[in-house]
mmCIF file of the C-alpha atoms, coordinates in Angstrom:
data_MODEL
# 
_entry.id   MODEL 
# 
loop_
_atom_site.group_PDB 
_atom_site.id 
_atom_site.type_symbol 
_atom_site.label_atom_id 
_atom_site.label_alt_id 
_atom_site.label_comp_id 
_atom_site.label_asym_id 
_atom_site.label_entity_id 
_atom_site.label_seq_id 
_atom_site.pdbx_PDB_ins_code 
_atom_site.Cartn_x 
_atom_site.Cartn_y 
_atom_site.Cartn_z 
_atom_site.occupancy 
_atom_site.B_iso_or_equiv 
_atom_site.pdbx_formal_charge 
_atom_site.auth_seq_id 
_atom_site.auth_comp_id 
_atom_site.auth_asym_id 
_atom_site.auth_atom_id 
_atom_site.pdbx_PDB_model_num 
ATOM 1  C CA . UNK A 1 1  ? 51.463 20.126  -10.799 1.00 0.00 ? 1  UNK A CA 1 
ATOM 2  C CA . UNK A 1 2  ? 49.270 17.640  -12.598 1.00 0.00 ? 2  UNK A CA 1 
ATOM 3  C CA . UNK A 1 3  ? 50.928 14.210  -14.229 1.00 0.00 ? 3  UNK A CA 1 
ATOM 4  C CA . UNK A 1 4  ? 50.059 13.870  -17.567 1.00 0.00 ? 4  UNK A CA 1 
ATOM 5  C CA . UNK A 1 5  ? 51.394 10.339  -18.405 1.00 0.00 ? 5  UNK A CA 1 
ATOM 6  C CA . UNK A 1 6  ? 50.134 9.437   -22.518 1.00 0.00 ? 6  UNK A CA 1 
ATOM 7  C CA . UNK A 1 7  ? 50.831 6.858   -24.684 1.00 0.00 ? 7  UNK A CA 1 
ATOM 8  C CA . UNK A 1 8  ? 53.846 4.735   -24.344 1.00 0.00 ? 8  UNK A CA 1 
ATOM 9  C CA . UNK A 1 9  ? 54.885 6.462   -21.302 1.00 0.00 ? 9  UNK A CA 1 
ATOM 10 C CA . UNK A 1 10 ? 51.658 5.438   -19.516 1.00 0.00 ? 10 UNK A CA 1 
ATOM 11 C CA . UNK A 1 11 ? 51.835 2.106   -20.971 1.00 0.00 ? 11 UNK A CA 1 
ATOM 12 C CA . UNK A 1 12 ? 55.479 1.935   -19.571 1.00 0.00 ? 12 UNK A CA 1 
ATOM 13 C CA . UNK A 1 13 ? 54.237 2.844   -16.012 1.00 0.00 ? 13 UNK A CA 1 
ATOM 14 C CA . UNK A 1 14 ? 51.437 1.021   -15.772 1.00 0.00 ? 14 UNK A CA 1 
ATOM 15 C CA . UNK A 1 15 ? 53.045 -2.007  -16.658 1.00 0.00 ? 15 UNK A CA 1 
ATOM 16 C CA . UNK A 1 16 ? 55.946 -1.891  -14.366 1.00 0.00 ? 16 UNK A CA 1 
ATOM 17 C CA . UNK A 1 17 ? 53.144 -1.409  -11.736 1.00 0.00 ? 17 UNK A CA 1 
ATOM 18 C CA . UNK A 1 18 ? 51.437 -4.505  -12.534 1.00 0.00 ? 18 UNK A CA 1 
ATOM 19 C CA . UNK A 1 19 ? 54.628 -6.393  -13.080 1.00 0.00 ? 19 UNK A CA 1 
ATOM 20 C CA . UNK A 1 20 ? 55.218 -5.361  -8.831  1.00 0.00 ? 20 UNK A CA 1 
ATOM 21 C CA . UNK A 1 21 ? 51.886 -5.849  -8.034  1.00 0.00 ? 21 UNK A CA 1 
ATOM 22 C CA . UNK A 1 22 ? 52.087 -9.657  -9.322  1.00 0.00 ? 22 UNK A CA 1 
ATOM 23 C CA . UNK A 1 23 ? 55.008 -10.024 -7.709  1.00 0.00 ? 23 UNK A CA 1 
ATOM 24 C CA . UNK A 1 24 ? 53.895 -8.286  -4.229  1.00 0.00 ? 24 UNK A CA 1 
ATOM 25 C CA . UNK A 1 25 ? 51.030 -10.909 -4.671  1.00 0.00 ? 25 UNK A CA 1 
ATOM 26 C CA . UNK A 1 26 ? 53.928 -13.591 -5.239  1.00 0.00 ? 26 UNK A CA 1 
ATOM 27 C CA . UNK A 1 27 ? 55.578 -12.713 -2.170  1.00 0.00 ? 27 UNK A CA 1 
ATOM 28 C CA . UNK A 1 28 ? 52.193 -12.766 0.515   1.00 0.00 ? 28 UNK A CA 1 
ATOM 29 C CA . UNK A 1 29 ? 51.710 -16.553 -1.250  1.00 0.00 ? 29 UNK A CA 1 
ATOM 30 C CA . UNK A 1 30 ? 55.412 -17.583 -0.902  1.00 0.00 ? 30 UNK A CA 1 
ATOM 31 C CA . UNK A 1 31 ? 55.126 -16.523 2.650   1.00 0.00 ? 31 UNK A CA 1 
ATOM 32 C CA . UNK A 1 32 ? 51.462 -18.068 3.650   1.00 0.00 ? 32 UNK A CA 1 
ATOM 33 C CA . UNK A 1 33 ? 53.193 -21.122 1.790   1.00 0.00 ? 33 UNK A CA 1 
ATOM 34 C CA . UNK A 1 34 ? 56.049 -21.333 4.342   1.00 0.00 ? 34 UNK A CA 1 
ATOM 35 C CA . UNK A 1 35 ? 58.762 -20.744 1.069   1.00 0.00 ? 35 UNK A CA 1 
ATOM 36 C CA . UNK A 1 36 ? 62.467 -20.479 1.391   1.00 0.00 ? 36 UNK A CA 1 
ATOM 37 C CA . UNK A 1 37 ? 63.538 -17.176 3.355   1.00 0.00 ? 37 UNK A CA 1 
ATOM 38 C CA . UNK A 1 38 ? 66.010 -16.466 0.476   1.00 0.00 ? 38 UNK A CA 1 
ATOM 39 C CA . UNK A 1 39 ? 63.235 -17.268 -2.530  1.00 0.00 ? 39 UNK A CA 1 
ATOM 40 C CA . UNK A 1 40 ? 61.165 -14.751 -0.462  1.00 0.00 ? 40 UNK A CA 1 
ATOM 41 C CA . UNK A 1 41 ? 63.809 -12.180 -0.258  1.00 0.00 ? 41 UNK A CA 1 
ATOM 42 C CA . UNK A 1 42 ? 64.511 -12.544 -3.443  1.00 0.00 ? 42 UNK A CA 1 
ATOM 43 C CA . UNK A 1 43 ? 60.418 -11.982 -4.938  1.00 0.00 ? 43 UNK A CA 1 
ATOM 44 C CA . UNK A 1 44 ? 60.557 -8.950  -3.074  1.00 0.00 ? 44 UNK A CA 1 
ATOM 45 C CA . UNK A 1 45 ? 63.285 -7.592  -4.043  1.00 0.00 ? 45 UNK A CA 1 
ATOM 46 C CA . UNK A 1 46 ? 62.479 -7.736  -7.600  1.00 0.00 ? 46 UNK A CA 1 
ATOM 47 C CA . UNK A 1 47 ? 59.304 -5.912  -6.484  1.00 0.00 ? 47 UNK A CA 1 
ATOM 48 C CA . UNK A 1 48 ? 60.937 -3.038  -5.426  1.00 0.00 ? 48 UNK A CA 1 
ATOM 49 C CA . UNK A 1 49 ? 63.139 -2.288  -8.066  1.00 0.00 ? 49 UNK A CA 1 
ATOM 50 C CA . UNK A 1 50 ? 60.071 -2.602  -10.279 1.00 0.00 ? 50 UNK A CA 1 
ATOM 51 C CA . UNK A 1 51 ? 58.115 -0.102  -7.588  1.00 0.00 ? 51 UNK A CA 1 
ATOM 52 C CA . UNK A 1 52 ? 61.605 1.417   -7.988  1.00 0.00 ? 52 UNK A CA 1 
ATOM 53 C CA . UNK A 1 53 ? 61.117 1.732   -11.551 1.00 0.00 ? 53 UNK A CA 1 
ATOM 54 C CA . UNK A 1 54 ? 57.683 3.009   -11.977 1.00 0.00 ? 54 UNK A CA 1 
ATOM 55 C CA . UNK A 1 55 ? 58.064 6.032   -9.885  1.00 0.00 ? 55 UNK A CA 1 
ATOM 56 C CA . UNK A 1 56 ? 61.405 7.247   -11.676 1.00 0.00 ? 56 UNK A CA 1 
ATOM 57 C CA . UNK A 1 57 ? 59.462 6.918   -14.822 1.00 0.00 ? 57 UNK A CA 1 
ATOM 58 C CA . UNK A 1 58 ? 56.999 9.598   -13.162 1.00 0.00 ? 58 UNK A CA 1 
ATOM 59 C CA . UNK A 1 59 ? 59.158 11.842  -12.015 1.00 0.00 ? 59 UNK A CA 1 
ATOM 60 C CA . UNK A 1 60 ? 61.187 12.283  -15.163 1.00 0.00 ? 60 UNK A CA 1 
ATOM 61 C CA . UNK A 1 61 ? 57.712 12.773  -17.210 1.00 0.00 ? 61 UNK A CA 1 
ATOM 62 C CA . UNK A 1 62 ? 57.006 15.324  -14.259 1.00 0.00 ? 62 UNK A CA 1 
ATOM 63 C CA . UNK A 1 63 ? 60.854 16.836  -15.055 1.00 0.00 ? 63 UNK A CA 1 
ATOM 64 C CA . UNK A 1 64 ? 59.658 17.055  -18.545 1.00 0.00 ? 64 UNK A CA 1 
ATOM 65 C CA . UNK A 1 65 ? 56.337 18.592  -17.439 1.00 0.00 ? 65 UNK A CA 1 
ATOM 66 C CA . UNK A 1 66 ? 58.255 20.894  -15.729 1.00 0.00 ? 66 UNK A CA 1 
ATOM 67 C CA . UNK A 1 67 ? 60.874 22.011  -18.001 1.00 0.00 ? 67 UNK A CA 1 
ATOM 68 C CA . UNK A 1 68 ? 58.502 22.330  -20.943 1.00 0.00 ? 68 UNK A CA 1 
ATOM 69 C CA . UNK A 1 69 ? 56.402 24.639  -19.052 1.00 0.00 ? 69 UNK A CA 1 
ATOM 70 C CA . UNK A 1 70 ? 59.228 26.975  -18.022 1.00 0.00 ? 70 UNK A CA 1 
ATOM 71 C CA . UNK A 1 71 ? 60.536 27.347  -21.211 1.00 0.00 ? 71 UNK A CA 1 
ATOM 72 C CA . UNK A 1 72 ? 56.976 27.943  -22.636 1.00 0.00 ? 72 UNK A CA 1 
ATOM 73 C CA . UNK A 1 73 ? 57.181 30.746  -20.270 1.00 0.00 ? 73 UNK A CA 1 
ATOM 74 C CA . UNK A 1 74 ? 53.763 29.252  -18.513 1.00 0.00 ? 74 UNK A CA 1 
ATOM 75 C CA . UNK A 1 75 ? 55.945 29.201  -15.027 1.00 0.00 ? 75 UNK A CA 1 
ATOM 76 C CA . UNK A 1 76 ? 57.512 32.518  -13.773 1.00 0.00 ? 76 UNK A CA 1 
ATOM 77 C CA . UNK A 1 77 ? 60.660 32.318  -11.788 1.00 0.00 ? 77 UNK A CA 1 
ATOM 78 C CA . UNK A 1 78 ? 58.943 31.966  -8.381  1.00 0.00 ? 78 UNK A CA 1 
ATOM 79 C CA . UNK A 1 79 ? 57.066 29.321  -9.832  1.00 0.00 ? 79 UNK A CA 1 
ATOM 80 C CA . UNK A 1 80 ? 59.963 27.566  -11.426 1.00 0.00 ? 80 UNK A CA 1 
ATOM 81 C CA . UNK A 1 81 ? 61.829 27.500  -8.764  1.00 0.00 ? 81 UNK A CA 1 
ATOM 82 C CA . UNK A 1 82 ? 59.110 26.168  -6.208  1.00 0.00 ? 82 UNK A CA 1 
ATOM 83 C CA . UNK A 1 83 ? 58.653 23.369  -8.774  1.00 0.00 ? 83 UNK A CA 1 
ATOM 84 C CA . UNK A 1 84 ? 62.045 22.723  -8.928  1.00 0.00 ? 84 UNK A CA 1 
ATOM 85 C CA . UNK A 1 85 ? 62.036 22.032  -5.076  1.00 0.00 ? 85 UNK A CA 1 
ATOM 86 C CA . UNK A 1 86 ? 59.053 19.589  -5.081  1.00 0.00 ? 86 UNK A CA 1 
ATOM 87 C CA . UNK A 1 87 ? 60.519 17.517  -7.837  1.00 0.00 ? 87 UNK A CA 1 
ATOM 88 C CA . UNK A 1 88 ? 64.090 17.236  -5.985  1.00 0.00 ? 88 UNK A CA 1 
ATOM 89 C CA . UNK A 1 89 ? 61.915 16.033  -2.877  1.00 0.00 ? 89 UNK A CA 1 
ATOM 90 C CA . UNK A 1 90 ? 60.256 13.658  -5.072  1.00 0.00 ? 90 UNK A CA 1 
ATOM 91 C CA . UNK A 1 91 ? 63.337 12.679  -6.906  1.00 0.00 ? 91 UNK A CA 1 
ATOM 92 C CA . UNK A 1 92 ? 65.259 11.888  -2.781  1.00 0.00 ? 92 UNK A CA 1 
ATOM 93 C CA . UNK A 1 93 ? 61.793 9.754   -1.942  1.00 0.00 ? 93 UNK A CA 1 
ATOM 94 C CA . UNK A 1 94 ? 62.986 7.416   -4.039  1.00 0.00 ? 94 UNK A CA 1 
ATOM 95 C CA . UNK A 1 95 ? 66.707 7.548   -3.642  1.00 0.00 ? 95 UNK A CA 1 
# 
């Protein structure tokens, strides 16, 4: 299945990765920087939940993906199903 992230759902993602990105970068400088164990903690946590964030964004455009083309009839039940599967598994990565 191919993610086809447009507009402001792209602009969502891609934003919430940058926003973790700067603050992965944050973290590595409060660290070479010798910074308080709990500041640290606390940079990185917001990182994750932005990582967090980001990829339950993509999965429920992927749901969307996925439910569209079932009811468009462009998945047959074999299909459907087998999609279904991969996008629990993706769904209890992130969990």
């Amino acid at each position: 299945m191919e993610l086809e992230l447009e507009g402001e759902s792209l602009k969502a993602v891609l934003n919430r990765l940058r926003r973790a990105q700067g603050q992965i970068s944050g973290v590595i400088r409060m660290i070479e920087e010798g910074r308080d164990c709990e500041d640290v903690v606390m940079q990185l946590a917001a990182a994750s939940r932005a990582l967090d964030r980001a990829g339950f964004a993509i999965i429920a455009t992927g749901l969307q993906q996925c439910v569209a083309d079932i009811e468009s009839g462009r998945k047959n039940g074999d299909d459907a199903e087998a999609m279904r599967a991969r996008m629990e598994k993706l769904f209890l990565s992130l969990a």
